[in-house]
C-alpha positions as CSV (number, residue, x, y, z in Angstrom):
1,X,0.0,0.0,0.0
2,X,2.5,2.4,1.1
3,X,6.4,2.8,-0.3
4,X,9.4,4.9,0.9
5,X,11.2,5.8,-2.3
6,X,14.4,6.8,-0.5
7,X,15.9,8.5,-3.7
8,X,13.0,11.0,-3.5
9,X,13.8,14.5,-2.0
10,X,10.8,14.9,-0.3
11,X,11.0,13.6,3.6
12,X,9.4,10.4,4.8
13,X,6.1,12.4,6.1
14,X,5.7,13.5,2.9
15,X,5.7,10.5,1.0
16,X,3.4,9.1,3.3
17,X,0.9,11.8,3.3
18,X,0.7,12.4,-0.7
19,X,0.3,8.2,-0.9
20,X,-2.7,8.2,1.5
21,X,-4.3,11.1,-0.3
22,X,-4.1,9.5,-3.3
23,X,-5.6,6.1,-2.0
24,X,-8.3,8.3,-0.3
25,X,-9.0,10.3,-3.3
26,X,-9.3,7.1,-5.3
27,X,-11.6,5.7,-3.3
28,X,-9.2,2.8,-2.1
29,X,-9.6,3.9,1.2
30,X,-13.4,4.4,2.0
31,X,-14.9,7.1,4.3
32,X,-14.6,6.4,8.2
33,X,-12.5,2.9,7.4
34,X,-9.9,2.8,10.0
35,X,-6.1,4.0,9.0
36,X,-3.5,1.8,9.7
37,X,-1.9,2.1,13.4
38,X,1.3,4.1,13.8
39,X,3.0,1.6,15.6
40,X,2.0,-1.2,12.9
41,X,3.0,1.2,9.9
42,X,6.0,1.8,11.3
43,X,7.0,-1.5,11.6
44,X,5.8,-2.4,8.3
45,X,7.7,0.3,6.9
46,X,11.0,0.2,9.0
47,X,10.5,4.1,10.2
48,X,10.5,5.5,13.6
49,X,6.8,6.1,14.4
50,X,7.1,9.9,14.8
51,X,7.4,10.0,10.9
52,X,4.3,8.3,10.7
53,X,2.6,10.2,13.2
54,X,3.7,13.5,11.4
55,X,2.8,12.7,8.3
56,X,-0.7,11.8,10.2
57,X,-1.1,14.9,11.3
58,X,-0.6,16.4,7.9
59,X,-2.9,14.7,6.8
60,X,-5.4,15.7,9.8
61,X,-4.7,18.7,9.2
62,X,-5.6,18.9,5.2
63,X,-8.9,17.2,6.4
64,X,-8.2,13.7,4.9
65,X,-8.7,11.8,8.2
66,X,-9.8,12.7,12.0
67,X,-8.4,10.6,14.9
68,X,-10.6,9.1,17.8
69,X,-9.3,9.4,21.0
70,X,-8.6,5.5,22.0
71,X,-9.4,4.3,18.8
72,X,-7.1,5.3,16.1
73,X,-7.1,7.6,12.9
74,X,-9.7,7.0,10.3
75,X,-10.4,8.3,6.8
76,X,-12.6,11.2,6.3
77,X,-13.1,11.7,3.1
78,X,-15.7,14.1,1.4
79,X,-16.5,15.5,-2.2
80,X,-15.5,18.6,-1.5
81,X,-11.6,17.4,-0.6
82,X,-11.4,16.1,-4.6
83,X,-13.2,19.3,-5.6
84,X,-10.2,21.1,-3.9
85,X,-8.4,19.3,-5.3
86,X,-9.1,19.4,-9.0
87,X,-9.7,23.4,-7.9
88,X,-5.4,23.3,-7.8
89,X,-4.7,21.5,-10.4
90,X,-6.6,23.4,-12.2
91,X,-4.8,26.4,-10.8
92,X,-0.9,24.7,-11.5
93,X,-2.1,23.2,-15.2
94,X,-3.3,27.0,-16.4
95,X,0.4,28.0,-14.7
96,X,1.8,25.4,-17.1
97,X,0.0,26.5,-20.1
98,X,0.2,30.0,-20.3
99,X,4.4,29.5,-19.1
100,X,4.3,27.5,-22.3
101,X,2.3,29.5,-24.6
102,X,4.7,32.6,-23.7
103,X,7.8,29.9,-24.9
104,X,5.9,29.6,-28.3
105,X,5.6,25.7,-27.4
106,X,2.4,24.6,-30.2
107,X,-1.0,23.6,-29.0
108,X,-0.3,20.5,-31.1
109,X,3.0,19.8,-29.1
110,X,1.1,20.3,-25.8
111,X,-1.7,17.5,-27.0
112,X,1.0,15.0,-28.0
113,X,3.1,15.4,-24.4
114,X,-0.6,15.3,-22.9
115,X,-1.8,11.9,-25.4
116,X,1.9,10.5,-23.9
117,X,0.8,10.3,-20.2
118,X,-3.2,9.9,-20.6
């Protein structure tokens, strides 16, 4: 479920909490289903548990899951987090294209880098 790429220049917590935003956003991980523990991730994933538990926050914090006192930290995904979502990507594609329509790069050019990855 989760991988540590440890050539990536992002930290640990980082990694962590852009892999369980996508597996909430993607429906992998339902609404209210019960996050893995930080003791049991940590473990899994040879890290110290404070990386986990930061990177738990983070994502707490974004509004991806809410922890229950006792219980754990479960998923609380809504419509509105993907709508925010799409909302900046929206906001960093534009970014792209008018960067590369003041290079001169072709619409046609664009479409075949876009046909590449889609």
């Amino acid at each position: 479920m989760i991988m540590i790429d440890y050539k990536d220049t992002r930290p640990i917590y980082e990694q962590i909490t852009h892999r369980f935003e996508q597996l909430i956003l993607r429906g992998v991980l339902k609404t209210d289903e019960q996050m893995p523990s930080v003791r049991t991730l940590a473990m899994e994933l040879s890290i110290n548990p404070n990386t986990i538990q930061r990177g738990y926050t983070e994502l707490e914090r974004r509004g991806f899951i809410y922890s229950v006192k006792g219980r754990g930290n479960f998923v609380a995904y809504s419509d509105q987090l993907l709508d925010e979502k799409r909302t900046e990507l929206s906001i960093k594609l534009r970014g792209i294209l008018k960067e590369a329509n003041e290079l001169g790069i072709s619409k046609a050019d664009l479409m075949a880098d876009i046909s590449e990855v889609f």
